[in-house]
KEFI-353700 format. One line per field, with one value per atom (N, C-alpha, C, O): residue number from 1; residue in one letter; atom name; x, y, z. Coordinates in Angstrom, 1 decimal, decimal comma, padded with zeros to 4 digits. Atoms other than C-alpha are relative to their C-alpha. Layout:
<nodes>
nr NUM  ...
rest a  ...
atom CA  ...
c1 X  ...
c2 Y  ...
c3 Z  ...
</nodes>
This chain:
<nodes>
nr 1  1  1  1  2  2  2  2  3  3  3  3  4  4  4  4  5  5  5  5  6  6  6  6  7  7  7  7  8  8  8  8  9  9  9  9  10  10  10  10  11  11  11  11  12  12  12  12  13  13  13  13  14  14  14  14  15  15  15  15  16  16  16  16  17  17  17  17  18  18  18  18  19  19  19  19  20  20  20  20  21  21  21  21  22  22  22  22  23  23  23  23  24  24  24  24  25  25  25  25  26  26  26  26  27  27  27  27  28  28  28  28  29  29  29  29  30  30  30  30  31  31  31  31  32  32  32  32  33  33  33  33  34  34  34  34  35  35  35  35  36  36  36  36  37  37  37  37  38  38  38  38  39  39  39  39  40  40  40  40  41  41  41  41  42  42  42  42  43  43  43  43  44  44  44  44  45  45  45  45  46  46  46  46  47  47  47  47  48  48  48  48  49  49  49  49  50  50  50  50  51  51  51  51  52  52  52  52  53  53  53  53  54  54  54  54  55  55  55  55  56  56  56  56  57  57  57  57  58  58  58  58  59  59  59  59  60  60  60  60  61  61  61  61  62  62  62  62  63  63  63  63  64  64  64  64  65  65  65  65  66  66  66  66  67  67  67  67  68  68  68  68  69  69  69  69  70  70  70  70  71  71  71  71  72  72  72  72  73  73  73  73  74  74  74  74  75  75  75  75  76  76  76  76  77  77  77  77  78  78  78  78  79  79  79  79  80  80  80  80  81  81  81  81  82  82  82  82
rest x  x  x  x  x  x  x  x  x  x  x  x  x  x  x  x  x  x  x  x  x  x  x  x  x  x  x  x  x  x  x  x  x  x  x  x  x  x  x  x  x  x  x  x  x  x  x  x  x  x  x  x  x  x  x  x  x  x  x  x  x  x  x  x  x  x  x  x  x  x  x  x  x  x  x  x  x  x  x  x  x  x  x  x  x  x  x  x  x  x  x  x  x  x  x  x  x  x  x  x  x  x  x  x  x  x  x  x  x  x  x  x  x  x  x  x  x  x  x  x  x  x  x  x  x  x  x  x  x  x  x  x  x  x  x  x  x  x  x  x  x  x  x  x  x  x  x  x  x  x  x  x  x  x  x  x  x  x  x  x  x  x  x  x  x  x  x  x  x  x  x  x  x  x  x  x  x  x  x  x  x  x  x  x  x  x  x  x  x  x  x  x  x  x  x  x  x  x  x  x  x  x  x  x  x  x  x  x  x  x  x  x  x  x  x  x  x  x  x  x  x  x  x  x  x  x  x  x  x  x  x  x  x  x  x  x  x  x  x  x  x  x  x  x  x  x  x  x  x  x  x  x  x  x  x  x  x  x  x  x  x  x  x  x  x  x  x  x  x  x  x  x  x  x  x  x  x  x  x  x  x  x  x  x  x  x  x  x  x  x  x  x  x  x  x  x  x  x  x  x  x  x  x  x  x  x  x  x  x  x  x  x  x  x  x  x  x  x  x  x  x  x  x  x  x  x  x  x
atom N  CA  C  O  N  CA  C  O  N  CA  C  O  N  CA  C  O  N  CA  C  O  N  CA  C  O  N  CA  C  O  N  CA  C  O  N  CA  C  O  N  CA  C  O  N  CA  C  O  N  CA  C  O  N  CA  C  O  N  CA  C  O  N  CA  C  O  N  CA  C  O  N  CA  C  O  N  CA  C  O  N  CA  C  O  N  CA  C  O  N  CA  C  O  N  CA  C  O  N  CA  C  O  N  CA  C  O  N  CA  C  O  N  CA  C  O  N  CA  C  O  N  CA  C  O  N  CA  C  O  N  CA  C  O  N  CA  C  O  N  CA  C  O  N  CA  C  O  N  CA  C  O  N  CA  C  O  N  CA  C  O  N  CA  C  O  N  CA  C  O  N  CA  C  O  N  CA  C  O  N  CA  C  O  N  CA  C  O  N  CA  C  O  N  CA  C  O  N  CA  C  O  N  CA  C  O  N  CA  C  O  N  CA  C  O  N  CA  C  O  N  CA  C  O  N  CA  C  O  N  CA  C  O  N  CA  C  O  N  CA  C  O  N  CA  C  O  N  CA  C  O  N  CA  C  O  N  CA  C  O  N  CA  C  O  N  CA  C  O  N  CA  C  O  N  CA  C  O  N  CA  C  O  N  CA  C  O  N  CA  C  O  N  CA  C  O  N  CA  C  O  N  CA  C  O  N  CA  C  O  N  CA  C  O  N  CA  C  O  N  CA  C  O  N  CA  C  O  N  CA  C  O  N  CA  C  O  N  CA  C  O  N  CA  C  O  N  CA  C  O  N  CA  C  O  N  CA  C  O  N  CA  C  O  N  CA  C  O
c1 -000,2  028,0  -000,7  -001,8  000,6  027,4  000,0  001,0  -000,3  026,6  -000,7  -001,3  001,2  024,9  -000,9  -000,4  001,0  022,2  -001,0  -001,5  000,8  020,2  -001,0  -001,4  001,7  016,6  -000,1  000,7  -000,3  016,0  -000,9  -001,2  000,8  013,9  -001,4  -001,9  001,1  010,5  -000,1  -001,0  -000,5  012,1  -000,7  -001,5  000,1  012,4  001,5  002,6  -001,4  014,8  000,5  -000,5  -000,5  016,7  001,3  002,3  -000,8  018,8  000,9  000,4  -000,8  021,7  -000,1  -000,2  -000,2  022,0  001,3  001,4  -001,4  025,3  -000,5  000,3  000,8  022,9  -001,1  -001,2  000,8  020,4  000,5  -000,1  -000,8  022,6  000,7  000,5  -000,4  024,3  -000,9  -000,6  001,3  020,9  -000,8  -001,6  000,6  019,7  -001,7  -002,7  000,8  017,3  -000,5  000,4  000,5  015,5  -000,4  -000,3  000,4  014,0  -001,3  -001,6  001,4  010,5  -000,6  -001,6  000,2  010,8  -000,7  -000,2  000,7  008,0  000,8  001,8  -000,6  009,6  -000,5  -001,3  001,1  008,0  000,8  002,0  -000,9  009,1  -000,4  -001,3  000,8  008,5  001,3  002,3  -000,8  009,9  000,1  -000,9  000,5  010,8  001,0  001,7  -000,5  012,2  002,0  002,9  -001,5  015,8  000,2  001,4  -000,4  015,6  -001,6  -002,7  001,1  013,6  000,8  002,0  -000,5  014,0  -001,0  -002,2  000,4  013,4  -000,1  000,8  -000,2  012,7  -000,4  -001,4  000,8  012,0  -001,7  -002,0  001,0  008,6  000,2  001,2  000,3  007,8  -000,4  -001,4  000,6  007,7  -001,1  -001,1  001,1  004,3  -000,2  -001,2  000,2  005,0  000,3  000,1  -000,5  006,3  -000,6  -001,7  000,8  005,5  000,9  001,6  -001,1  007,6  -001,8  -003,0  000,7  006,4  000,6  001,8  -000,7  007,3  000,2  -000,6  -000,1  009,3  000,9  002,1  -000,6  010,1  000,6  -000,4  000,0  011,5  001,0  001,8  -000,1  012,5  -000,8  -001,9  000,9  010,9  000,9  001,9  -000,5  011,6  -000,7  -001,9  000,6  011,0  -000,3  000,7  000,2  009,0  000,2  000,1  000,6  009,0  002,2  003,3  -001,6  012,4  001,0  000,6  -001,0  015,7  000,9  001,7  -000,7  016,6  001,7  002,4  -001,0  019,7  000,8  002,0  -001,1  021,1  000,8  000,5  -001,3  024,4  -000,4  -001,3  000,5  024,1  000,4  -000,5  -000,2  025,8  -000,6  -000,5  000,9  023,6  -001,3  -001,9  000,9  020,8  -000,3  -001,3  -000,2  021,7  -000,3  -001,1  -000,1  022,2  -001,6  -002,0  001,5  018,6  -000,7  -001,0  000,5  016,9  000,1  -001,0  -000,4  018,5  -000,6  -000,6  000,9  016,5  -001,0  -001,9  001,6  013,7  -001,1  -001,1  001,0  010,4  -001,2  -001,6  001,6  007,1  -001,1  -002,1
c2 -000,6  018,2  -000,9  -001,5  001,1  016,2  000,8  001,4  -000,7  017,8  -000,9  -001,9  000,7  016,7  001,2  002,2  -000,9  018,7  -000,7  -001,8  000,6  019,0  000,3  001,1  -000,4  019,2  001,0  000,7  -001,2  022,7  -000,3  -001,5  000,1  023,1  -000,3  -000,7  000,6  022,3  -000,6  -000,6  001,3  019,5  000,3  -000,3  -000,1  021,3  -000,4  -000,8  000,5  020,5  001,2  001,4  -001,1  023,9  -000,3  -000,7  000,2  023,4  001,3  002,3  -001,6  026,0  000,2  -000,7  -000,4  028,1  -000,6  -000,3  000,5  026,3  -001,7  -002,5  001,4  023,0  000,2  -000,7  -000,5  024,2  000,9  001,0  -000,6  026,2  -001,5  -001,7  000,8  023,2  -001,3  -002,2  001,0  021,1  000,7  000,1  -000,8  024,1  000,2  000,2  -000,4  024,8  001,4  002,1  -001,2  028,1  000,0  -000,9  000,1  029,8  -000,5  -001,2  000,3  029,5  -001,5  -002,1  001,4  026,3  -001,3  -001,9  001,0  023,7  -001,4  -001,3  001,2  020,0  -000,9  -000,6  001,3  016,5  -000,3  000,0  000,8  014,7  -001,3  -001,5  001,3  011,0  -000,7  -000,2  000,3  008,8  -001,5  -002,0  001,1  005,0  -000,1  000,8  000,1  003,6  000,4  -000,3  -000,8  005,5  001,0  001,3  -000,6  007,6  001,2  000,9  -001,0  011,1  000,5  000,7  -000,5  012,1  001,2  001,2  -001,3  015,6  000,0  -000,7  000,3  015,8  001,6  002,1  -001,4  019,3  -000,3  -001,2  000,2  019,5  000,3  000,9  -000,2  019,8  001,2  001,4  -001,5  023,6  -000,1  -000,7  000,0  023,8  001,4  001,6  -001,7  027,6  -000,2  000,8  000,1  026,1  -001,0  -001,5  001,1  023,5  -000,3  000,6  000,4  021,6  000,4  000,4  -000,6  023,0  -000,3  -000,1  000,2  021,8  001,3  002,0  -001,1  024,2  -000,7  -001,1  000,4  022,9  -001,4  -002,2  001,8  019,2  -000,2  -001,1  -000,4  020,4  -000,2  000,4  -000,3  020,1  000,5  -000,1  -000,8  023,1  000,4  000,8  -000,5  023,8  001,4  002,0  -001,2  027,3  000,9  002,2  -000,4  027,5  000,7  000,4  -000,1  028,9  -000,9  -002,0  000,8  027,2  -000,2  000,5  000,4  025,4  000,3  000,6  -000,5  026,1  -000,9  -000,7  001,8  022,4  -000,1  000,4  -000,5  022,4  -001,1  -002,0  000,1  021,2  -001,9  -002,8  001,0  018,1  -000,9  -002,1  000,9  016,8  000,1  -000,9  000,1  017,5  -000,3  000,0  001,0  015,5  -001,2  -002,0  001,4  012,8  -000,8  -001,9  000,1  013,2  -000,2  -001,4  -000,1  013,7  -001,4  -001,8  001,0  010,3  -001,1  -002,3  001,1  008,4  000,1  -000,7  -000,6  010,4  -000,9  -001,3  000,6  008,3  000,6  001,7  -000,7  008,9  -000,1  000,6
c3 -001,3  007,8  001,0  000,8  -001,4  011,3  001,3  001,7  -001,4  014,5  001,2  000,9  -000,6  017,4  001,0  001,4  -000,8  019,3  001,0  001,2  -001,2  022,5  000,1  -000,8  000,1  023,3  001,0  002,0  -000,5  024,9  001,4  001,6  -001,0  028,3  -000,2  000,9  000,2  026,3  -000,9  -001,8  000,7  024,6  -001,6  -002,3  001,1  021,7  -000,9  -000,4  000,5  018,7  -000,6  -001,3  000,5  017,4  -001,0  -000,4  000,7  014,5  -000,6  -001,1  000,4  013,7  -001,2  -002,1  001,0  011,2  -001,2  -002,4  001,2  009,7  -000,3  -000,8  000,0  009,7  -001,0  -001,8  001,3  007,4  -000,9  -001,9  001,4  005,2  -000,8  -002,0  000,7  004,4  -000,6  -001,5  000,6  004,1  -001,1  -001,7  001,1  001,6  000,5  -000,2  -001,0  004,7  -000,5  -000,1  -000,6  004,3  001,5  002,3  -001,2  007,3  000,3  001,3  -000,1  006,6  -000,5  -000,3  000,6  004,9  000,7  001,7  -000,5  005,3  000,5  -000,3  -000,5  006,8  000,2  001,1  -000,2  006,8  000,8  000,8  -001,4  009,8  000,0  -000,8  000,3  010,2  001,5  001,9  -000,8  013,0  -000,1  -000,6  -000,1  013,4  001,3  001,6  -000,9  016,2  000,7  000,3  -000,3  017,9  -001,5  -001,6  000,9  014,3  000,1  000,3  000,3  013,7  -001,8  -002,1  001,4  010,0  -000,3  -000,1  000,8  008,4  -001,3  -001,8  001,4  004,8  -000,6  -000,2  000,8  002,7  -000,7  -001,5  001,0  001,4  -001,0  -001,2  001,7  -002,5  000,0  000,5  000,8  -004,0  -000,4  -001,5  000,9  -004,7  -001,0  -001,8  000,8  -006,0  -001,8  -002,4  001,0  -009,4  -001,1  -000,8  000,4  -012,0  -001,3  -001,7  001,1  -014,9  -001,5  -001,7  001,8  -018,6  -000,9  -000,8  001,3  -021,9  -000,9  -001,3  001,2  -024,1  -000,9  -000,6  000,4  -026,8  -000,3  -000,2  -001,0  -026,4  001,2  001,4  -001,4  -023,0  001,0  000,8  -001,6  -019,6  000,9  001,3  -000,7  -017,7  001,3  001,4  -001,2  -014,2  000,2  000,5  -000,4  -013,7  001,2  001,3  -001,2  -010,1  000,8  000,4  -000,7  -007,7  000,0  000,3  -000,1  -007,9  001,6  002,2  -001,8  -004,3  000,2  -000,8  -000,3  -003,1  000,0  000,3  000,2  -003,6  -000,6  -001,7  001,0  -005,1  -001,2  -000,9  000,9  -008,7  000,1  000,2  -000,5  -008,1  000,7  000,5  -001,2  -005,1  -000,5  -000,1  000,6  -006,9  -001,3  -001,8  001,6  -010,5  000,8  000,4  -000,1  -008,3  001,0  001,1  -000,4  -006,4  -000,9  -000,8  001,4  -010,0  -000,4  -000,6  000,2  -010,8  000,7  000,2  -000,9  -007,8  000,1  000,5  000,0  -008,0  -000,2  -001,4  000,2  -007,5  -000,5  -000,2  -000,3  -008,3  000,9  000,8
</nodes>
């Protein structure tokens, strides 16, 4: 999804609700921001409510399951740095 948006009267940035549903935005949801020149980037922070556990010869995530469709999130897992 692509939109564009304005900065409000105290040059705020307000992002709709059909812009974070489709980024797997909660409401409360923490956001790293970072800027470089003509670019502002948003990023989700890291769940710290959860933690990967071995069961087995498995590693299982304990913590909430984000809302990222399964697909977009195989292929994050796959670039994932440390």
């Amino acid at each position: 999804m692509k939109t564009t948006v304005e900065l409000d009267a105290s040059n705020r940035i307000v992002i709709s609700r059909e812009l974070r549903r489709a980024a797997g935005i909660s409401r409360t949801q923490k956001l790293s921001v970072s800027a470089t020149p003509g670019r502002i980037v948003l990023e989700v922070e890291a769940n710290p409510s959860g933690r990967i556990v071995k069961r087995g010869k498995l590693k299982v995530w304990t913590g909430e399951v984000p809302a990222t469709p399964i697909d977009e999130a195989v292929a994050r897992s796959r670039e994932y740095l440390r």
